[in-house]
N, C-alpha and C positions, 0 to 999 in steps of 0.2 A: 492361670488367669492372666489375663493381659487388657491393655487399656481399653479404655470405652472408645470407641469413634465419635463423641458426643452429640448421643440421643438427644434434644433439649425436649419441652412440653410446648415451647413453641411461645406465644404471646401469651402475657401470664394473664394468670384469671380473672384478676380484676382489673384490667388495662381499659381504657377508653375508646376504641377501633372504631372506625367508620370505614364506608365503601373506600372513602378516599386516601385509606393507608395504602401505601405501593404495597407489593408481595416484596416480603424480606427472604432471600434464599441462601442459604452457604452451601459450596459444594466440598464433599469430602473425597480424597483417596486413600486406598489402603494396600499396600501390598503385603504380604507375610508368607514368607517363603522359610520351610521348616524342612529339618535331615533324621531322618529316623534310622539309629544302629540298627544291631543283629539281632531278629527277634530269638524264640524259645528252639527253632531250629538250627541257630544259628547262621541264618542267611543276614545278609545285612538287606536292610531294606533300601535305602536311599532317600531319595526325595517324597517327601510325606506330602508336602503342601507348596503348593506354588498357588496363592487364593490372592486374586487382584478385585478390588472393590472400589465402586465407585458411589457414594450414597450421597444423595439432595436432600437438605433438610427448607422447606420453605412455609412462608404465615402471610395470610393476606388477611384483613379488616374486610368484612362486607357488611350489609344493610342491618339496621337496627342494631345494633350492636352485637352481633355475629362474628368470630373469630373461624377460618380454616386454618389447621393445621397439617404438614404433609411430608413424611420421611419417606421417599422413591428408592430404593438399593439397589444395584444389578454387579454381578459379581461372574467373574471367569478364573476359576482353578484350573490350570494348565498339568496338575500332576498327571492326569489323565492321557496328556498327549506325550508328555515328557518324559514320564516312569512309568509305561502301559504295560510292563512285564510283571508288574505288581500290582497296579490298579487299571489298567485299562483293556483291549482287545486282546492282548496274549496275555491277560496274568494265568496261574495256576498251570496247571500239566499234569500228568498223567500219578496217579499215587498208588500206595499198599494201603491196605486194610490190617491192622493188628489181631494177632490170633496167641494166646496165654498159654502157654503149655508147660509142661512142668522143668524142661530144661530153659528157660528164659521165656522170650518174645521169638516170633515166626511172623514174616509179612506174608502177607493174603492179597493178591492183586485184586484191584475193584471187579465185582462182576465174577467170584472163583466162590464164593462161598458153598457149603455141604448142603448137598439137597439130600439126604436121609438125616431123620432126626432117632437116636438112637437110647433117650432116655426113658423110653419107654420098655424097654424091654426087662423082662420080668415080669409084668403085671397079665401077662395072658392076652393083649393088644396087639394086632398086626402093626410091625413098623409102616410108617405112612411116608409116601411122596412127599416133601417139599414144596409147596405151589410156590418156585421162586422165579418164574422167567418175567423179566421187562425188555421192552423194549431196546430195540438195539440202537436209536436213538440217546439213549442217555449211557453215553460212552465216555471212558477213563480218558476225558481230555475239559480241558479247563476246570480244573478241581484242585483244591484243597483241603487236609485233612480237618474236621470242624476242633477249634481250639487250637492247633499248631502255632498259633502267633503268641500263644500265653503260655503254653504249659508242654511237657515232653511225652514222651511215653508214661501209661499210668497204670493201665487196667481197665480204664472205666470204657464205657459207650462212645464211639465215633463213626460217623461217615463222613462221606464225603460230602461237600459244599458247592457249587458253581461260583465261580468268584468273577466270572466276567461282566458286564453292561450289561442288561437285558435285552437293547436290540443286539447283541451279538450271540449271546445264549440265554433263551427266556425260561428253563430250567429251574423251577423255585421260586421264578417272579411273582411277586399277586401285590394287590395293596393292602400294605399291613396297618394303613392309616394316614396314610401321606407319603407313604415311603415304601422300596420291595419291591419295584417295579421301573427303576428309573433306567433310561437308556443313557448313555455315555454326553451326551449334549445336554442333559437334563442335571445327571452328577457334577458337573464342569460347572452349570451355570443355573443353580437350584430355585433361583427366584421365578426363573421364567415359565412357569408352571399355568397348569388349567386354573388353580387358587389363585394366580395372579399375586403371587407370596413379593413379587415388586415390587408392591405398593406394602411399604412397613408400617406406615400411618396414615389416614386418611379421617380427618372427624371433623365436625363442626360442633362448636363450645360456645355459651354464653349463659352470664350471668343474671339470673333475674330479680329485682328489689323488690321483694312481697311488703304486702303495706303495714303489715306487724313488726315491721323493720328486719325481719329475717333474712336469708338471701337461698336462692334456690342457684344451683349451678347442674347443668347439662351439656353430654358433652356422649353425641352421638358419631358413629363410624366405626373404622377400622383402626384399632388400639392398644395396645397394654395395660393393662390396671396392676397395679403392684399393689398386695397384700402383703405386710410380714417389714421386719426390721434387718435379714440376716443375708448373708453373701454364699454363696457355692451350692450347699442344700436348701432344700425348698422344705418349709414347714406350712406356712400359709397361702405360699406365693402360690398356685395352684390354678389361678382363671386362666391363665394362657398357658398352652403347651409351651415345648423347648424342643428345639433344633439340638441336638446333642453331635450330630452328624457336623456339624460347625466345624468344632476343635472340643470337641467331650466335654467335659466339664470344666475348660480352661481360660471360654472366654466368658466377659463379663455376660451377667442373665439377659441386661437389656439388649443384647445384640444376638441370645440365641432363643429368646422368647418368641414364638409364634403369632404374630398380633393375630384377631380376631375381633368378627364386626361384633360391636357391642353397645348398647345403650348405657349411660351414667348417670345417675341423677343425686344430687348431694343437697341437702336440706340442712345451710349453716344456720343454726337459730341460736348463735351469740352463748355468750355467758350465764351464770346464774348463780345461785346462791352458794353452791360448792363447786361449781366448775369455772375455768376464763372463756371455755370454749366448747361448743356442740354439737355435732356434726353426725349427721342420718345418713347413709349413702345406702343406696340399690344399685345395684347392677345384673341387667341383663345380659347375658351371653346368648345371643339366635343367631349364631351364626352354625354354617353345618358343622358336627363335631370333625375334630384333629387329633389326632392323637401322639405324645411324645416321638417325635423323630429320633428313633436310636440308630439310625444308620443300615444301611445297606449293606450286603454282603463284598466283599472285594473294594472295599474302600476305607481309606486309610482313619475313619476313626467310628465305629461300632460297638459304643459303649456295652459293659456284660457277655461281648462278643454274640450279642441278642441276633444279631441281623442276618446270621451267617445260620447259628442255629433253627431261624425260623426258613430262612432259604432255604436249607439244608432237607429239613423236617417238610417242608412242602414238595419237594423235588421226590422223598421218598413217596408221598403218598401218590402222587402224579404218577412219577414212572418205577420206583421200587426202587431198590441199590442194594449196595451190604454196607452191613452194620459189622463192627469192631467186637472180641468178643463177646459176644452173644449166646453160641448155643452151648450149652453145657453136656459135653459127650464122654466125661468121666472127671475122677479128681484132678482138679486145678486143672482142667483143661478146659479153656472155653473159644472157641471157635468164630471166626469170621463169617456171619449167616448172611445168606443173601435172602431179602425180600420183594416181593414180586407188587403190582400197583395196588392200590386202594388194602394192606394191611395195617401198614403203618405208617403215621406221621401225622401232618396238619390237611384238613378235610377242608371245611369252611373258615372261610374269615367273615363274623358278621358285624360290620361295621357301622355303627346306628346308623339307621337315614335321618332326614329331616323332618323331624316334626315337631310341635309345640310342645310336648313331652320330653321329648330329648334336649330341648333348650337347657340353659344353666343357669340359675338365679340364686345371687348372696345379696344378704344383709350386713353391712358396717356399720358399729357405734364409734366415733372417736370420742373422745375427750381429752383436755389439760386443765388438770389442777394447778392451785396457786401455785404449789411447791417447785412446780415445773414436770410433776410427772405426767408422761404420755402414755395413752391407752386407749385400745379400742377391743372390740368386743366383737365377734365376726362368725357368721355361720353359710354357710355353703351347700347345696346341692347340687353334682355335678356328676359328669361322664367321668370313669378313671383314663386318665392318659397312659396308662400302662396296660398293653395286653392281659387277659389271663388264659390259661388255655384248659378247657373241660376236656378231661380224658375218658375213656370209655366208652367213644363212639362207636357206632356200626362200621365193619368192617368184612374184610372177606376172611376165614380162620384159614391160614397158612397152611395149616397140615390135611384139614379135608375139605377145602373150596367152598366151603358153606361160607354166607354170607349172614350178616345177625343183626340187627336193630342198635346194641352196645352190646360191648362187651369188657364188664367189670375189669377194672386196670390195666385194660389194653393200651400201649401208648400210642392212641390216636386220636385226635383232637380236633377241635372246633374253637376258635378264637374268640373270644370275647373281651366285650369292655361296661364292665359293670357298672350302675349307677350307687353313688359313694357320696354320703353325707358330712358335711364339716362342722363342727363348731368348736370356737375357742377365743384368743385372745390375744394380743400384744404388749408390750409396756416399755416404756425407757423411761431413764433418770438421769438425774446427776448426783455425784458423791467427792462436793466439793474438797474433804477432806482429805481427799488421794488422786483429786485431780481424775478423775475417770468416767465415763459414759458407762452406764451398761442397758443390753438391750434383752428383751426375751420374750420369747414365742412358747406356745403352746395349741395344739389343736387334736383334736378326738373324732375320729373318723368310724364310721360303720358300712358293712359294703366292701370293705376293699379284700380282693382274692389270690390266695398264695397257693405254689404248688405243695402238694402235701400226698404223699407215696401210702400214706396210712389211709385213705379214703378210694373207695371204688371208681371215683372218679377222677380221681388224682390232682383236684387242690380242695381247699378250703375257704370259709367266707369267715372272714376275722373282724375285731375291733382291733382299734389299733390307737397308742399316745405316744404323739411326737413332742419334743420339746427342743428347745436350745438355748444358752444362756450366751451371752457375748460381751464381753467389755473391750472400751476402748481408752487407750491412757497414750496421751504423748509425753513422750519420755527426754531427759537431755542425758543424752551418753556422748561422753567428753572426746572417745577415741574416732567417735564419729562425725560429732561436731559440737564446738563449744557455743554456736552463737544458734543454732537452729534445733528444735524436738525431734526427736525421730519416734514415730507411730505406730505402736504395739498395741495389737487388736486378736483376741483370741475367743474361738468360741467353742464351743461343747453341747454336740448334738445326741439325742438319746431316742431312742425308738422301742417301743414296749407292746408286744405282737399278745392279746388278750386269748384265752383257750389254747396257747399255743400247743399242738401236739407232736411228742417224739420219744418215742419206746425204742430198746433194744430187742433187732429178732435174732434172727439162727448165725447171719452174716455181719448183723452191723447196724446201726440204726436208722430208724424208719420213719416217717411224717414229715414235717415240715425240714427245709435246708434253709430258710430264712431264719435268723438269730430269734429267739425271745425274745433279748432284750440286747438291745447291741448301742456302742457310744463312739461316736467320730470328733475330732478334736483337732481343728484348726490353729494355724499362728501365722500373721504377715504379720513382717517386718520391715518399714518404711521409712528411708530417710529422705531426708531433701537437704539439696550441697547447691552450692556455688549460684544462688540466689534462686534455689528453689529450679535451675535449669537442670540439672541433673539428680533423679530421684532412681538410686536401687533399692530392690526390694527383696524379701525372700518369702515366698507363701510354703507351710509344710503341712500336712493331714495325713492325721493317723485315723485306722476302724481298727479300731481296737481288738473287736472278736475276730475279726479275718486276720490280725498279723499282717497289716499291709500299710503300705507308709508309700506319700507322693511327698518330693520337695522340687520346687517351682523357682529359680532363682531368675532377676531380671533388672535389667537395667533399661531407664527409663532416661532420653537424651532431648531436651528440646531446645534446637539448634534457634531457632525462632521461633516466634510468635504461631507461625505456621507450618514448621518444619519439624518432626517428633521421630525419631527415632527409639529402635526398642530390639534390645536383645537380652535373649532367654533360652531356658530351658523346661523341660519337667520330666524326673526320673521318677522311677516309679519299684516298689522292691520289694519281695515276700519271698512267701515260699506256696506257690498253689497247689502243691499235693498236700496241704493241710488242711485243706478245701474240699474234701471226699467226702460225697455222700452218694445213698441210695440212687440205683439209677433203673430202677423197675428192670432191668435182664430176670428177677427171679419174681416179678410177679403173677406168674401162672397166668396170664388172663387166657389161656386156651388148656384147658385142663383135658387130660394130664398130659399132653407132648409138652408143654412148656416149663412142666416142673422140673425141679432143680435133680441132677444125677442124687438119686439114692435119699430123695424127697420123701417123709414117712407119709405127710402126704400130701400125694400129686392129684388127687381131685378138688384141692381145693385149691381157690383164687386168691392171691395175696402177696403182697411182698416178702420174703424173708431178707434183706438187708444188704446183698451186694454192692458195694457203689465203687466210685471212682471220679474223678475229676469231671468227666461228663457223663450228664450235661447241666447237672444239679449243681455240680460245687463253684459254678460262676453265682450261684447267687449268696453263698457262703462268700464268697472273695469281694462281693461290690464291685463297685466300678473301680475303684484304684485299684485290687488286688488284680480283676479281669485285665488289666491292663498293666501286667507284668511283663519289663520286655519292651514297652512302646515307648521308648525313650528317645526324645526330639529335643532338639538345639533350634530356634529360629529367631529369624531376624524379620521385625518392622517395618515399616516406614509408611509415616500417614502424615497425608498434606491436605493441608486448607489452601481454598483456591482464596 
């Protein structure tokens, strides 16, 4: 997590503005040039981020008491040009495929896989052809194995990924939302897009004095609306997508939130007999949907390592590949299978269009009691910004070229983004007698979709309770300063997945890879030295069910008034073979070539419990755990003109 560039709201709400206020403008610079070690293969990566930004924040008064607001950003990351054997035109190169045999591990070059499939024999069935040939277009060059940047050899399910620009290999390209699809000038310089993602704010605000003495405030355009009290995870915060592809989860929300055009309408109608304060907001969201930017394949930050596998997964179904063991051709031997196009992988991506249905609308209550307590009360209908992916589609069956409408836990897929309902709540205090803040969230969502190996289709439609609790205490610790607080702020996230389902089978267990019930637990630690110019910090997060721990250390330097320097880090440390699960190699969806050697029985469709690290156990690990191994050192520097 590193500093804000300061976002401001611009001219405040109740200000007086006429046509004849000048435009007020600051302009901002940012550079942040980051060194990523040796990832899981022990390669060193180098240069992570060379991200130079240039962001205007300007406010002009105009007629009747009309405010413009307007944050412009344009940004050029040079990694691309700089480190292009990693992220640019030559990353990746030619790889093996893993094949399990009973004396260790055997490499399988891309494109060698078994074209006889031999677990059939016994059953009085002719052994069958393989339908594996693709195109000779999608050749063992600019590839990566999926997951090599997190985790080592395992067992589980892998292929191969394209990791270059898509004008230089469009291999897996599609748009998965905003994202999936970018060329090299596009990843370097992300604002400059068809979305016109430049323009960070763009609205017009004013206040109106209703004759009940109420006050109505409206505030149309292109915007962020911040729901929720808390920092890093989102509970409430949910109207605007997130740029995760930024810096993951490391810089502040307001600089990797997606604005989006939005109408605001807040009906302040004062006090009352038990509140000081009462506040109605609506919010429209009709802008076309966006969906979380988790990053691209071959670029240096791909939260869940999502971007690579969705690449990946679309490349097979395009042109085929092999996959990592896969075929089961006797005990503990499973074999490097080549697949040929349209068996397996990502089919469609359907990405809502626009229409008044697909738009997003929440309701806000605020209030503040005497006491000083805050609270609001908040409900949501929206698009989920998170893919989910429906398995079982129609496909062509590998062993005898027949083609089929679905086919029960086939893993081949169709994209979607479901619509997901919100309600819940806020609250902060104070607790004068210990000196502390505390904040907390709560919200109950229905609609939202996980993958789940126990279902024909291979996910599920859950409820789901998020919560978080946070206090803040500034503290005096004498070793760090006798004359200034230093600011300890901790919080405790909890997630609780309703119906969740997971049985043991023959192999290992089965259903869902996403926790129950899972708790993440934050700490920054903040001082401020030598008149408040020099502030280190240390941010640490643990997820508790994953075994996975990030610490953030940083120093904060402001040389002047407009001069900020900043240097950090953030390591990151687990163990992701703990992170195993189900990976459908044994769910039969082509009965019986596809059942397991020596399967009692191979006519029926189902998982029996094989897993491994991929491509399920990224969603066991989260994002800190998925990002084992991405370990960066950077340096700042942000200037006010």
């Amino acid at each position: 997590m590193t500093a804000p560039m300061a976002l401001a709201d611009g001219l405040p709400d109740m200000g007086a503005v006429d046509s004849s206020t000048p435009w007020r403008a600051d302009i901002y610079y940012q550079n942040h040039t980051a060194y990523r070690g040796k990832d899981a293969t022990g390669e060193t990566v180098g240069l992570s981020k060379f991200r130079n930004t240039i962001q205007v924040e300007a406010d002009k008064g105009v007629n009747d008491g009309w405010a413009i607001h307007s944050v412009l950003r344009g940004t050029y990351d040079g990694v691309y040009d700089m480190n292009s054997g990693e992220f640019g035109n030559d990353a990746g190169g030619a790889i093996n495929m893993q094949s399990t045999t009973p004396g260790g591990y055997l490499s399988t070059p891309w494109g060698t896989g078994p074209v006889t499939h031999t677990a059939v024999s016994g059953l009085g069935l002719p052994l069958n052809t393989f339908v594996d040939t693709y195109p000779a277009s999608n050749s063992n060059s600019g590839l990566r194995v999926l997951g090599d940047g997190w985790h080592g050899i395992n067992g589980g399910v892998a292929f191969g990924v394209p990791v270059r620009p898509c004008n230089v290999d469009s291999r897996g390209c599609t748009d998965f939302g905003g994202y999936g699809n970018r060329t090299k000038t596009e990843l370097a310089s992300p604002e400059f897009n068809s979305r016109l993602d430049f323009i960070r704010e763009l609205y017009a605000k004013k206040l109106f004095k209703l004759g009940d003495g109420t006050d109505l405030f409206v505030k149309v355009g292109k915007q962020q609306v911040v729901w929720g009290r808390t920092d890093l995870f989102r509970v409430l915060d949910v109207i605007n997508p997130v740029d995760y592809s930024r810096n993951n989860i490391y810089d502040e929300l307001q600089d990797i939130r997606i604005p989006m055009w939005i109408a605001q309408v807040e009906w302040r109608f004062g006090g009352g007999d038990i509140l000081q304060e009462r506040n109605l907001q609506v919010v429209w969201n009709f802008d076309q949907f966006r969906a979380n930017n988790l990053g691209q394949c071959g670029t240096p930050n791909s939260i869940l390592d999502a971007g690579c596998f969705f690449r990946g997964m679309k490349n097979l179904w395009d042109n085929g590949g092999t996959v990592s063991n896969f075929a089961n051709v006797g005990p503990n031997t499973l074999l490097a299978t080549n697949f040929g196009p349209h068996q397996i992988g990502i089919n469609n991506v359907n990405l809502p269009g626009w229409s008044f249905n697909n738009t997003q609308l929440g309701v806000k209550f605020e209030g503040v009691a005497s006491s000083g307590l805050n609270f609001s009360l908040n409900a949501l209908t929206y698009r989920s910004q998170l893919p989910s992916l429906h398995g079982g589609q129609g496909a062509v069956n590998a062993f005898t070229g027949v083609s089929q409408s679905s086919w029960p836990y086939l893993i081949a897929f169709n994209m979607e983004f479901p619509r997901v309902n919100l309600v819940g709540g806020s609250l902060d205090f104070q607790i004068p007698a210990v000196d502390a803040a505390v904040r907390m969230e709560g919200a109950y969502t229905s609609g939202e979709e996980f993958p789940n190996t126990a279902s024909p289709n291979l996910y599920s439609r859950n409820h789901v309770f998020r919560s978080v609790i946070g206090i803040d205490r500034p503290t005096f610790v004498p070793f760090i300063s006798e004359t200034r607080t230093t600011l300890f702020s901790g919080q405790l996230f909890y997630q609780h997945i309703f119906d969740h389902e997971l049985f043991s089978s023959v192999y290992g267990p089965v259903g869902m890879p996403d926790w129950k019930d899972n708790f993440i637990g934050t700490l920054l630690i903040k001082a401020f030295l030598v008149g408040d110019r020099l502030s280190p910090q240390l941010i640490m997060a643990r997820d508790f069910r994953a075994q996975a721990y990030a610490v953030a250390p940083s120093v904060d330097w402001s040389i002047t008034d407009n001069l900020r320097l900043t240097f950090g880090a953030n390591y990151k440390y687990g163990d992701p073979n703990r992170n195993q699960f189900d990976d459908c190699r044994f769910c039969n969806p082509w009965p019986p070539f596809t059942a397991p050697n020596g399967d009692p029985n191979p006519f029926v469709a189902g998982s029996r419990g094989l897993g491994g690290v991929e491509p399920l156990g990224r969603f066991r690990a989260g994002p800190i755990g998925a990002a084992f191994d991405q370990n960066d050192i950077y340096f700042q520097v942000n200037y006010k003109f």
